[in-house]
Structure formats: C-alpha cells, structure tokens
C-alpha positions as CSV (number, residue, x, y, z in Angstrom):
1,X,-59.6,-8.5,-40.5
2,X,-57.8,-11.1,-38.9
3,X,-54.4,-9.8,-39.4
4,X,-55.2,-6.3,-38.3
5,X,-53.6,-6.9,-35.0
6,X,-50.4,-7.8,-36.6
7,X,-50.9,-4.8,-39.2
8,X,-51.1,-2.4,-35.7
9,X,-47.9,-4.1,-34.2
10,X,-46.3,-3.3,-37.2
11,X,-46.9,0.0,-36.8
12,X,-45.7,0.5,-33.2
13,X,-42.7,-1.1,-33.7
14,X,-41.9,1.3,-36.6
15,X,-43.1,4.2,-34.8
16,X,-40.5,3.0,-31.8
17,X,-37.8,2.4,-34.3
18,X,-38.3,6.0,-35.8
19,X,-38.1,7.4,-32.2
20,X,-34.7,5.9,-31.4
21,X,-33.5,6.5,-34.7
22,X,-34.5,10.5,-34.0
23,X,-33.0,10.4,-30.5
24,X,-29.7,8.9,-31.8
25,X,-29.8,11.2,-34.1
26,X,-30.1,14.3,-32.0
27,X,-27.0,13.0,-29.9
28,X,-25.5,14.5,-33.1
29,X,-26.5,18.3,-32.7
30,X,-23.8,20.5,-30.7
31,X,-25.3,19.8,-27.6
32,X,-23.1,19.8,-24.6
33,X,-22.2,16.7,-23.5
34,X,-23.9,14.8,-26.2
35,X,-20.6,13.0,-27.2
36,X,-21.3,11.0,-24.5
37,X,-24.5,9.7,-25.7
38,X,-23.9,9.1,-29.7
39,X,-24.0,5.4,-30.8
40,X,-21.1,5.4,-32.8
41,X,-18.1,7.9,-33.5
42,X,-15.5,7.9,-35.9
43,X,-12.7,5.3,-35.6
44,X,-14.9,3.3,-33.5
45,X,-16.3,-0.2,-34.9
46,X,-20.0,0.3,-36.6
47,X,-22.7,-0.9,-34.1
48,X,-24.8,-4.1,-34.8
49,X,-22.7,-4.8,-37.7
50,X,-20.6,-7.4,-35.5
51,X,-24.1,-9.5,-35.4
52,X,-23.7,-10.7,-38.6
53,X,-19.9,-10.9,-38.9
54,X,-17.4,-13.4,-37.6
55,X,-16.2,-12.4,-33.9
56,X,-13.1,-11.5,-35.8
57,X,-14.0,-9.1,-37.9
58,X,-15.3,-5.3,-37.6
59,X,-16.5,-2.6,-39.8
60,X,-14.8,0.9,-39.5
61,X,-14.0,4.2,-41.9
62,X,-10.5,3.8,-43.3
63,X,-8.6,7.1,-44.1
64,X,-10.6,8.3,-46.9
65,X,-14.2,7.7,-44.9
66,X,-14.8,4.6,-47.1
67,X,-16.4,1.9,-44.5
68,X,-14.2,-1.5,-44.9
69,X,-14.1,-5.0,-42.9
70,X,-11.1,-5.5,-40.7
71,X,-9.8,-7.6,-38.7
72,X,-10.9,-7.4,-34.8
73,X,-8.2,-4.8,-32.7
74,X,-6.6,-7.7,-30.4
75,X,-6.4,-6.7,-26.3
76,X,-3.3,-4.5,-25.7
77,X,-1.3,-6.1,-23.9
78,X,1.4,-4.4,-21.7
79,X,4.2,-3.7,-22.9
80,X,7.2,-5.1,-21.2
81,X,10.4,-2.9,-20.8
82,X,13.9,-3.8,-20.9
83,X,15.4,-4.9,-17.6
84,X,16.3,-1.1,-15.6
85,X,19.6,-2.9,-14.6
86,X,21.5,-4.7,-17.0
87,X,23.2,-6.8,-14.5
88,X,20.5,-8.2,-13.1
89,X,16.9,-9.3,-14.2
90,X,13.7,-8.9,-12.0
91,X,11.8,-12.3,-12.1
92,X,9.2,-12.5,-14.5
93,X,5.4,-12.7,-13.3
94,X,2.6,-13.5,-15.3
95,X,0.1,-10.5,-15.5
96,X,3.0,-7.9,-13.8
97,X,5.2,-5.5,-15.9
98,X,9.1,-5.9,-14.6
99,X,9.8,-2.6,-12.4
100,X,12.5,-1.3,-10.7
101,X,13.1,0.8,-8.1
102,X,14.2,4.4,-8.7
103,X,17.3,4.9,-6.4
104,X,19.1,7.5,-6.2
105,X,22.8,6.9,-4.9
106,X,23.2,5.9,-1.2
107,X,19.3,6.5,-0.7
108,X,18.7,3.0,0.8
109,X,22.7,2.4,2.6
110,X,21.2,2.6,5.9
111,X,18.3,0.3,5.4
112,X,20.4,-2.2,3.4
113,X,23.4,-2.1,5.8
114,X,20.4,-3.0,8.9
115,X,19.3,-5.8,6.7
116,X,22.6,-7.1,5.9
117,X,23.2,-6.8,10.5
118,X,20.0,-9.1,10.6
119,X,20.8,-11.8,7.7
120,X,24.5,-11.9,9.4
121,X,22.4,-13.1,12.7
122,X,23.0,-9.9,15.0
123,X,21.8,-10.3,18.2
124,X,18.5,-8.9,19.0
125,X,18.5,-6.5,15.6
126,X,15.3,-5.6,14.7
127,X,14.8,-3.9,11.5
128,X,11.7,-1.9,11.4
129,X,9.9,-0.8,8.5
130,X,6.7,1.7,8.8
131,X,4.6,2.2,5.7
132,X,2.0,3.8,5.6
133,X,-0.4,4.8,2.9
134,X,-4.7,4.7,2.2
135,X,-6.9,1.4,1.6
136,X,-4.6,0.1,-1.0
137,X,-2.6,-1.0,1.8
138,X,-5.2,-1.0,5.1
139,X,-6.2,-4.8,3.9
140,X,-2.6,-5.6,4.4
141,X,-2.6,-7.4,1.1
142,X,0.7,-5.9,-0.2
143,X,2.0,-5.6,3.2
144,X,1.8,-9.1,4.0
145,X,3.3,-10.4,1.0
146,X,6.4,-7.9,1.4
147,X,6.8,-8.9,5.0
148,X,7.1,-13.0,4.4
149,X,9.1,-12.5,2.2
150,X,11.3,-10.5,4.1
151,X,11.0,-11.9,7.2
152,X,11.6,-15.7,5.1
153,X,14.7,-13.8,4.4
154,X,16.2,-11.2,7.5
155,X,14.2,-13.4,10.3
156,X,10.8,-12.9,12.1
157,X,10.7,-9.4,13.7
158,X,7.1,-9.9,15.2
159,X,4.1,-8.1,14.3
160,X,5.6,-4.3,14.7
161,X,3.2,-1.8,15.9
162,X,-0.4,-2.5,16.3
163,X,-3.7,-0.2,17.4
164,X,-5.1,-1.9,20.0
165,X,-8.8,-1.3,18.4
166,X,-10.4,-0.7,14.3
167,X,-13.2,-0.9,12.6
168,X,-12.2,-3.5,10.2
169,X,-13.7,-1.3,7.7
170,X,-10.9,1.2,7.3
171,X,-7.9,-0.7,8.8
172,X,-7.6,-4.8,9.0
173,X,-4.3,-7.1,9.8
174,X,-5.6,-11.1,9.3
175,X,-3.3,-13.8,11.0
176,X,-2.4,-11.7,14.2
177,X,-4.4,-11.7,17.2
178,X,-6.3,-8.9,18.4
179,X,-9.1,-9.5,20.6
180,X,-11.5,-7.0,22.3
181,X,-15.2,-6.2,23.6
182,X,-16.0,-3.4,20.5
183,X,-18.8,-2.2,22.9
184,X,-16.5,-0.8,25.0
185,X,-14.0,1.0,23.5
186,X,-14.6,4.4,21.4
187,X,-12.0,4.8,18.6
188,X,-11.1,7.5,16.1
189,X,-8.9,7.2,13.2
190,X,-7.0,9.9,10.8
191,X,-9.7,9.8,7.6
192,X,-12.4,10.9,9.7
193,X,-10.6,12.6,12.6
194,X,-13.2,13.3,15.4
195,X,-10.8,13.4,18.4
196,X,-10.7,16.7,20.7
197,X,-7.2,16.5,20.2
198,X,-4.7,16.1,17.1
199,X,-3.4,12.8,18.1
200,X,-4.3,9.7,16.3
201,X,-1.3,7.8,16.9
202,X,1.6,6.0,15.1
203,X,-1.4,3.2,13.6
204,X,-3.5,6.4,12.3
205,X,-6.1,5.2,15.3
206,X,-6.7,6.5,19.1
207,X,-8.9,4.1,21.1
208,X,-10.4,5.4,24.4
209,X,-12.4,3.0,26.9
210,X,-14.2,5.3,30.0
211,X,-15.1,1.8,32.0
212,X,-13.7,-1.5,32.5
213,X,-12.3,-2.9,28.8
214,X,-9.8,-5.6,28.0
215,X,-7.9,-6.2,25.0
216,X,-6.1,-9.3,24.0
217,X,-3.1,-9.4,21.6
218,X,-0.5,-11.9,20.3
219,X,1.6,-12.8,17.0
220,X,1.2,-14.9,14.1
221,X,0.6,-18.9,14.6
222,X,3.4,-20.9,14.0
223,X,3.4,-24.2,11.9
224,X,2.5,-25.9,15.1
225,X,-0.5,-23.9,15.9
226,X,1.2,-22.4,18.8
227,X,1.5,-18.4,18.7
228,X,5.1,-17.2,18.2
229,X,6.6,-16.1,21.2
230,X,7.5,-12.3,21.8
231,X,9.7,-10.5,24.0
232,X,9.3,-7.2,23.6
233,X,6.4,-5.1,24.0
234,X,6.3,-1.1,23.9
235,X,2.6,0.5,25.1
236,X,2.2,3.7,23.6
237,X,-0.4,6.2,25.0
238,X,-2.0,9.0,25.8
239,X,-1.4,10.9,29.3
240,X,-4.7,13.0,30.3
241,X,-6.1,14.9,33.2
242,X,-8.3,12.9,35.3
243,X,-6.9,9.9,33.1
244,X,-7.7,6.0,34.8
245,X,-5.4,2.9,34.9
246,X,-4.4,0.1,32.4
247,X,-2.8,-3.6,32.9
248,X,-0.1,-4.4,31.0
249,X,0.6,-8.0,31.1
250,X,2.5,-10.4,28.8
251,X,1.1,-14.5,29.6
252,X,4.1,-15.9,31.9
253,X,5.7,-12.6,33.1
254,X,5.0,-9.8,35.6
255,X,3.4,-7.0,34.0
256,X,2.5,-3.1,34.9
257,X,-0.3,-1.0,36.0
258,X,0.4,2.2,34.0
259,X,-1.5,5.2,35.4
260,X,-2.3,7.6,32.9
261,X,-3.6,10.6,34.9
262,X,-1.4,14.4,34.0
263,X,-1.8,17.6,34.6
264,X,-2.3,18.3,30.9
265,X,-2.9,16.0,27.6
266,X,0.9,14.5,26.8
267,X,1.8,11.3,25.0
268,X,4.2,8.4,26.9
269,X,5.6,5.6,26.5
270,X,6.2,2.5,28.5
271,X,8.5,-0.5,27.6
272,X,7.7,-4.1,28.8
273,X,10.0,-7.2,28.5
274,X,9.7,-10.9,28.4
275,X,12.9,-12.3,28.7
276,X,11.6,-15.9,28.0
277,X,9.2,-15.1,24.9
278,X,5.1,-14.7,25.4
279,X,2.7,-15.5,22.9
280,X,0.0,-13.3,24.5
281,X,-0.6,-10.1,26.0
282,X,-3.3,-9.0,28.3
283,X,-4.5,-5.3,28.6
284,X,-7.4,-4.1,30.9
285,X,-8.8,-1.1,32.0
286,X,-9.8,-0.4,35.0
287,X,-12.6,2.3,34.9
288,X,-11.2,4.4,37.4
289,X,-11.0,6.8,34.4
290,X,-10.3,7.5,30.8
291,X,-8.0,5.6,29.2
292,X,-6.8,6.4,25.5
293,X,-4.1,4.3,23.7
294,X,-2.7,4.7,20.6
295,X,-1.2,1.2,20.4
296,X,1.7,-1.8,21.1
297,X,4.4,-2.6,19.1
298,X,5.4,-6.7,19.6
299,X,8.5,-7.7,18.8
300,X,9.9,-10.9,19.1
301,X,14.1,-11.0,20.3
302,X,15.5,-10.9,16.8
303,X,17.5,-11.0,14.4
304,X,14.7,-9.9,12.1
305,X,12.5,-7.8,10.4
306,X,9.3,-6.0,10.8
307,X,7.2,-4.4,7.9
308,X,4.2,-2.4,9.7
309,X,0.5,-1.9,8.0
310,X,-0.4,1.8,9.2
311,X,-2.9,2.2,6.6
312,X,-6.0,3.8,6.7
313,X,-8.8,3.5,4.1
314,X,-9.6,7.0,2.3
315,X,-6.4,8.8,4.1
316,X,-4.4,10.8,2.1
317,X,-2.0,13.8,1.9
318,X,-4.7,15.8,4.1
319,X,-5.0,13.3,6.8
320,X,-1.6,13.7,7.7
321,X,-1.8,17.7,7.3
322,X,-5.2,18.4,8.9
323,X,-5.2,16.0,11.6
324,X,-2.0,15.0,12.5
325,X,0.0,17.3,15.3
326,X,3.3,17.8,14.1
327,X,4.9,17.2,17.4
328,X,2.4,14.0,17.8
329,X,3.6,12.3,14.8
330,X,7.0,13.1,15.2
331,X,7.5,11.7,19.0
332,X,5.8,8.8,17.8
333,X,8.0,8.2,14.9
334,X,11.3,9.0,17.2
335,X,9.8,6.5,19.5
336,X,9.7,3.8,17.0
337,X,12.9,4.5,15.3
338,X,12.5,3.2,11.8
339,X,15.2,2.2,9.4
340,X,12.7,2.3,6.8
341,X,9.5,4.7,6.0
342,X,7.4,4.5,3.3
343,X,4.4,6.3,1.7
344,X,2.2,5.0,-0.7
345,X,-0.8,7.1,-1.5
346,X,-2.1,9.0,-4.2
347,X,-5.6,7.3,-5.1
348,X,-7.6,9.5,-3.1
349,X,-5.9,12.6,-4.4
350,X,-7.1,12.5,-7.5
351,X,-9.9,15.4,-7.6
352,X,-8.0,17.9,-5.4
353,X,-7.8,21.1,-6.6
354,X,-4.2,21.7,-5.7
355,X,-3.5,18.6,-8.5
356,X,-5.8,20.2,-11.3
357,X,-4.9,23.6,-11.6
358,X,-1.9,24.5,-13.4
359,X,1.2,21.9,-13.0
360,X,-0.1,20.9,-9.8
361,X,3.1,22.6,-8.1
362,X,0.7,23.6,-5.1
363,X,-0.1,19.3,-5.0
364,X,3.6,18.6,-5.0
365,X,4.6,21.2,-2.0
366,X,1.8,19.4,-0.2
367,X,2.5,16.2,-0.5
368,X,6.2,16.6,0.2
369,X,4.8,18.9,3.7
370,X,2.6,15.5,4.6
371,X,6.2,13.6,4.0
372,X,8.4,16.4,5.8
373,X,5.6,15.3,9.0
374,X,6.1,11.6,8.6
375,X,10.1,12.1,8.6
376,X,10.6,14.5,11.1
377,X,11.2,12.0,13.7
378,X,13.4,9.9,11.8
379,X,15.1,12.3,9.2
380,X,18.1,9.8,9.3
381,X,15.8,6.9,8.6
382,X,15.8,6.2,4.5
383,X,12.5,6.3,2.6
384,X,10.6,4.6,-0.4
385,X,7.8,6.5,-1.9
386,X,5.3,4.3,-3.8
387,X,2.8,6.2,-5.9
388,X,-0.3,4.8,-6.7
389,X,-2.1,1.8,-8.6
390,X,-4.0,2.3,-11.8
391,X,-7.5,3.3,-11.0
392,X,-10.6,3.0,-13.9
393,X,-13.8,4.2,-15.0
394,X,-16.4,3.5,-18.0
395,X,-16.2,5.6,-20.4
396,X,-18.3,4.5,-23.5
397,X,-18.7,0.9,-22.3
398,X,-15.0,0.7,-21.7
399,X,-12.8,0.5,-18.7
400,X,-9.8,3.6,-19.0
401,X,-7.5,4.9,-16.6
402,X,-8.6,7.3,-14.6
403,X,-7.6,11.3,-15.5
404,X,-5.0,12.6,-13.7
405,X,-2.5,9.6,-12.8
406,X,0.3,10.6,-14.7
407,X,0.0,14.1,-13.6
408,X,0.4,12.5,-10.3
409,X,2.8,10.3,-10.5
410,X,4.7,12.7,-12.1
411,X,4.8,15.0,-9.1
412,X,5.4,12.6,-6.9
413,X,8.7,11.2,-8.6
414,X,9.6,14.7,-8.4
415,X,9.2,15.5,-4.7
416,X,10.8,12.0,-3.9
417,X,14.0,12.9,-5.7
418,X,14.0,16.4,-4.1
419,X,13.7,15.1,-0.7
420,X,15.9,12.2,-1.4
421,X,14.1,9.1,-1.6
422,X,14.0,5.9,-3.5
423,X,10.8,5.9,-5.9
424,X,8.7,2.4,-7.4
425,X,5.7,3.3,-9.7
426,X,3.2,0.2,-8.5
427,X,1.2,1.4,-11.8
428,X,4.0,0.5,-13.8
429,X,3.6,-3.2,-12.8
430,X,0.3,-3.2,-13.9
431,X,1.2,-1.9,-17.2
432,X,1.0,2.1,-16.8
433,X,-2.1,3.6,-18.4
434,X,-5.0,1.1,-19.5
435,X,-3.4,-1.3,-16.7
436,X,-6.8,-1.7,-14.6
437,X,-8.6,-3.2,-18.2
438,X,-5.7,-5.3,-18.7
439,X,-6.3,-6.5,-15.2
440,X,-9.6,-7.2,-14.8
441,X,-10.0,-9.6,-18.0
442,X,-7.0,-11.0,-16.2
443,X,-7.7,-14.6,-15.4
444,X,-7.2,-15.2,-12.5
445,X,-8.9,-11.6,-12.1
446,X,-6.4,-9.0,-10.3
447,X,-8.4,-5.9,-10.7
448,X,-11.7,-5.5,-8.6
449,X,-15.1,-4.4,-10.3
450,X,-15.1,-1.2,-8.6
451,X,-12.8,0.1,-10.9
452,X,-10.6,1.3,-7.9
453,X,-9.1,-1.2,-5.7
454,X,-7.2,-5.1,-6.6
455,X,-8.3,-8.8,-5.8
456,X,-7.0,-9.9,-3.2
457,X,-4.3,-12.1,-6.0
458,X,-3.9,-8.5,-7.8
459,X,-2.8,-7.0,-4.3
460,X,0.1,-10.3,-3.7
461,X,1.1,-9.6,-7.5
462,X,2.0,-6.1,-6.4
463,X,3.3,-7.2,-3.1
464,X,5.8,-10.2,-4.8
465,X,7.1,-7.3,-7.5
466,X,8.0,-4.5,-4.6
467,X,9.6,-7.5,-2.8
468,X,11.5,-8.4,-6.1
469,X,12.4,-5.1,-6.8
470,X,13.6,-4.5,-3.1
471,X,16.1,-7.9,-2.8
472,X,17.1,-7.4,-5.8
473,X,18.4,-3.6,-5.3
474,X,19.7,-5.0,-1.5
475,X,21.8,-8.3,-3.4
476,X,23.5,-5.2,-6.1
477,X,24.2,-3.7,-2.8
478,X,25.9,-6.4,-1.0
479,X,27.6,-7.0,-4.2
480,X,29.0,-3.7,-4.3
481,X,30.0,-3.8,0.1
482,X,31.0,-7.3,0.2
483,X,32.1,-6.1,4.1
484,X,29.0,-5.4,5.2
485,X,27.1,-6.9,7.6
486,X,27.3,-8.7,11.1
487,X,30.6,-10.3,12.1
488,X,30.9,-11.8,15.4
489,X,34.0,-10.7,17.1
490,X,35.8,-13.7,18.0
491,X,35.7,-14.7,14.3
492,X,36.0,-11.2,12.8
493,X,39.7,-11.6,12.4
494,X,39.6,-14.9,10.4
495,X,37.2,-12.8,7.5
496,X,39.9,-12.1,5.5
497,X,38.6,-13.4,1.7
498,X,34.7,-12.4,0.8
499,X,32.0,-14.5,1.6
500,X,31.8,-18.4,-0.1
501,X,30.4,-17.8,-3.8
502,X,30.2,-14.3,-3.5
503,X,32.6,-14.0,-6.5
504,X,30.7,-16.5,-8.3
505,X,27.2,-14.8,-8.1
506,X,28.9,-11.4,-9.5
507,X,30.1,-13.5,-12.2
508,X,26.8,-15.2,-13.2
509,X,25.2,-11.8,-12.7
510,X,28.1,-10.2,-15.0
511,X,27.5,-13.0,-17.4
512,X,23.4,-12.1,-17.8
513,X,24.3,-8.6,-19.1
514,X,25.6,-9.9,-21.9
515,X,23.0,-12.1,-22.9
C-alpha cells in the first residue's frame, strides 16, 4: 500500500504527458494558423535534444530526412561591403556596417559649398540644417551626435529652432535649456493634432498659454559651466483675433512686447538681436489674452552650424499631410531658410495600406507629397532622405525583421532619386535584414527590447556613421572644388596655389584605392 501514492503520481504525470504529446500533435492537422504553434518544423534543430548534447552540437534532417548531429549554426554576422568609393574608406565601427551616402551629382553643392563658407571662418554664416523625422529621432540621440560633430568641425551655430513647450514624451532635446510652468501652457503637436487650426509649427508643436506664463530658454553649457552666449533670436508665432501680449527678452539687452492680436488667424515673425551675446532668454505672457507660439530659433553670431531635432514620436507621412497647412509649413520653412532638409521616417509606416497593396506606388506618391510640403519653402535648399532603422518581432522564439522594410526602403530610394535628393539607408548600418538580432545580442547592447527603437549607444552608432558618411562625401567635394570656400578680400589675391596639403591628402587618398 505504501507506494500507491507514488503509483497514482505516476499516473498523472503520464496522463499530462499524453495530453501535450496529443496537443502538439494536433498543431500538425491543416489548421489555420497552426504553423505557428508546432514544436518543431523541418530544418529547424530537434527540441530537447540539445539537453543532452554539447552546446555545440544540434540534431536536424539532412537532405534525404535522415536525422544527423551537426555542428551548432554560428550568429550571422553582417556582412560587410566593399567601400562605395574606392578613393576613400568610411571609418570602421564595431557593431556598424560601412555605408555611404547615395548622391546623385551636384545634389549636396549648395550645402557643401555653405559648409566650406563656415570652415573658411565667414563672418556670421550660419548653416542650418532641419531634419525632421518620427521617435527615432525625437530623443535627439542621432541628432546630437551629427551636430558635435559638425559643429566640432564648421563652428557652434547655437541650438537652431526650438518649441518653446513638449511633453517630453513625444519630443526631448537634453543639454539645452528650456524652462517653463507645464501648468500653464496647453500644447498640441503633429501626431496627435488637436489644434482648431492646421498650424503646428516649424518644431511639429503649437503651445498656447490663456493667463500669465513664462518660459525660460538658453544654449548648451560651455566647458566652464557658463551658457554659451547667443545673438540671435527669431520668435515665431501665431497672430489671432482677440490675441494677448508676450515679452521677449534676451538677459543683458532690451527686449519687445510683441502683441499678437489680428483680425484673422495669420502666422508672424519677429527678429531679436544681441549684439554682445546672451546666454538666456526670457518670455512671459501677459494674460491679456491668448497667446500661441510655435517656437525660437537661437543662434549664436557664427561662423557655424546648426543641425535642428524636429522630431515627433509616432509622426509620419500622414502627419505632415493631414495636419500640416501647406501654406503653414511652407512660410515657416521660407522663414528659416535651410541649406539643408532632411526626412527620416518610415517606422510608423509600416502597416499602411497604401504600402501593402500592390508595389506600393500609392505609398511612394505619398510620401514624396509629404516631402513636396516640407520643400516647398526651400525648393533651392538640398535634401537627404534617411529611410528607416531595422525594426523586429518574435517569430518562433526568434527576433526577425519586421515585414515590409525592403518594400519600403525600396520606394523611398526611388522617390528620393526622382525628386533629386541624396539617399543613406540607416538599416544598412545595422546590417540590412536580421540587423535588430544582430544588435540586441550586441554587447554593449544597441538595440532596445521593444523590438522597435535603439539604446541610447545604438542611436550614437547611427549618429557617428551618418556623420562619417556626410564628411566624408563633403572632403571628396572639396577635393574636387579646391576654390571653394571663404576667402577674405584683402587676401583673396595672394590665393593663387591650393590650400597647404591639399595635393598631399588627394594623393594619400589616390594611394588607398589601390590597396
């Protein structure tokens, strides 16, 4: 009698056994969607199996269904393609997959011929770059890491444009300041739209205070703690009936009471200098009426470079059509005048129709009518298209790209060389399809665990490539218009032979395309 009990446990755990072994079974029957679910397919690695073997050696079917130990399938790694130019050879990064930018001829001239003005030491020559794009950008984690090394490069341009109020949930810019009572401002972006009227600004964001409200904003600290001093800054806002009063005022200078009553809703403008550099700026309302801004662009008195974060988490394509006004966007684009715009975006776009039926022509005329709006105010400015990152899901226990990417991608190449812009596939550095595996068992990890967005070292290892790619195509550029650039006029006679070692670097770079 006494082992009964164990007799009895015996016989549940069979009966358990025989349950699972009928439900994997019936994952088997042509039952939709019951792929899914089965235990083991063909080709894959026999379950359990790997309990009793080595950790470097599997059991699978070879060609004639005979199961046979191999040896463990190693982690693909990405494959790394030969340099795009053979004269010169992007720097190599560990975890990132060399990659060019697509240019087509004289696509960037303008932007490169600014840059070249700014590194000669133009007076007062800001270049300004907007990009704009969804949350892969909105942390500013690419952005950031283009802009030092740009601005390490061309000179500190300042901040560039900034909403004067976000919910750091959609749209966040660390370093700068940007102080204000949350409480008492109301503010709408381009995701989730919500204004009475199309306008949501240069920054994606419209920011409306009824009462009394204050805002403080300034620059990046400099290495002795001090804020760096700016010179220019240019208010841009929203002109209403019944519309109140807003300071304006930069710390050591005389400032302006802007009053933004109209007749009807309009959007102005209003430019503010300080000749002798402030490292703050004060704005107040004054509750004698609505006020609605869009935001401030800060500049400091150049030579240098800007590169603005106008991202928005979950914009996309439709942002931009649905809630944008055309003539909204384009004034404030005109008012900025860029010599640069880029749009990265793509990750949200995944599961629109327009991109699943057929060849997703109806996807690509829609994305190039969201770029056509961006341009419009600036259709002289150059521009750099950047399609998306990988993205993942599980499938099986396994992290694969996510459907649709290439498709994507592959539109998006296309509309960029119809409307002439440079291209740079920011999948490609993580490897192309199966890069989000490769870089979440990355160590240090570069891919987050939501399968959709990038550590914050994943988003600098994106950021340092575009950079790379970008100098590198501006250096061939120089080499090619040895002329260009800024040449003070009481010393432009004496420029008769090129630059000091300019001969020497075409040589060395000659000398690598042999190798």
């Amino acid at each position: 009698m006494s082992d009964s009990p164990h007799r009895a446990e015996l016989e549940r755990l069979a009966i358990v056994g025989a349950v699972c072994a009928v439900l994997a079974a019936a994952t088997y029957l042509p039952i939709p969607r019951a792929e899914a679910l089965r235990p083991w397919l063909p080709g894959e690695a026999l379950p359990l199996v790997h309990l009793v073997l080595p950790s470097d050696r599997q059991v699978k079917e070879d060609e004639t269904g005979e199961l046979v130990v191999l040896d463990a399938a190693p982690l693909v790694e990405a494959e790394t393609p030969a340099p795009l130019s053979p004269a010169a050879r992007l720097p190599l990064r560990d975890g990132a997959v060399q990659t060019a930018i697509e240019l087509p001829d004289g696509a960037l001239d303008s932007f490169f011929e600014a840059l070249a003005m700014a590194e000669g030491g133009e007076p007062e020559r800001i270049v300004r770059v907007l990009h704009w794009g969804d949350s892969t950008i909105a942390a500013d984690g690419i952005c950031k890491t283009v802009r030092g090394r740009m601005q390490d490069r061309f000179g500190d341009g300042g901040p560039g444009f900034l909403p004067v109020h976000v919910d750091t949930r959609w749209q966040i810019r660390l370093g700068i300041l940007r102080y204000n009572d949350d409480a008492e401002w109301e503010t709408f972006n381009v995701t989730f739209a919500g204004s009475e009227e199309w306008r949501y600004g240069l920054g994606g964001h419209v920011s409306t205070a009824v009462g009394e409200a204050s805002v403080s904003m300034g620059g990046e600290k400099m290495e002795d703690g001090k804020r760096q001093p700016l010179h220019r800054f240019d208010v841009y806002y929203q002109a209403q009936p019944e519309g109140g009063s807003v300071s304006i005022v930069p710390n050591g200078t005389g400032g302006a009471r802007i009053k933004t009553g109209a007749d009807r809703v309009q959007d102005k403008f209003r430019l503010l200098n300080s000749p002798q550099g402030s490292s703050k700026l004060w704005i107040k309302t004054h509750g004698d009426g609505p006020v609605s801004l869009y935001g401030i662009a800060l500049e400091t008195a150049g030579p240098g470079i800007t590169w603005e974060t106008l991202g928005v988490a979950g914009s996309s394509i439709a942002s931009v059509i649905n809630h944008q006004g055309r003539v909204h966007i384009k004034g404030q684009v005109a008012r900025r005048q860029p010599d640069l715009i880029v749009y990265q975006t793509g990750g949200n776009e995944l599961e629109y129709p327009d991109l699943q039926r057929g060849d997703g022509e109806a996807y690509r005329g829609k994305y190039l009518e969201a770029l056509g709006k961006l341009r419009a105010g600036a259709p002289e400015a150059p521009c750099l298209m950047i399609g998306p990152i990988d993205q993942g899901t599980r499938e099986r226990g396994k992290v694969v790209s996510r459907e649709g990417l290439d498709k994507i991608i592959r539109l998006q190449r296309e509309a960029a060389s119809e409307a002439g812009c440079a291209y740079w596939d920011a999948r490609g550095v993580m490897g192309g399809d199966g890069g989000f595996a490769r870089w979440i068992q990355s160590e240090p990890q570069l891919g987050s665990t939501d399968l959709l967005h990038l550590t914050s070292d994943g988003f600098e290892l994106i950021g340092q490539s575009l950079a790379d790619a970008l100098l590198d195509r501006y250096d061939h550029w120089k080499l090619e218009n040895p002329d260009s650039g800024y040449v003070p006029e009481d010393i432009e006679d004496e420029w008769t032979e090129p630059p000091e070692g300019l001969e020497e670097k075409r040589l060395e770079l000659e000398g690598g395309a042999a190798e």
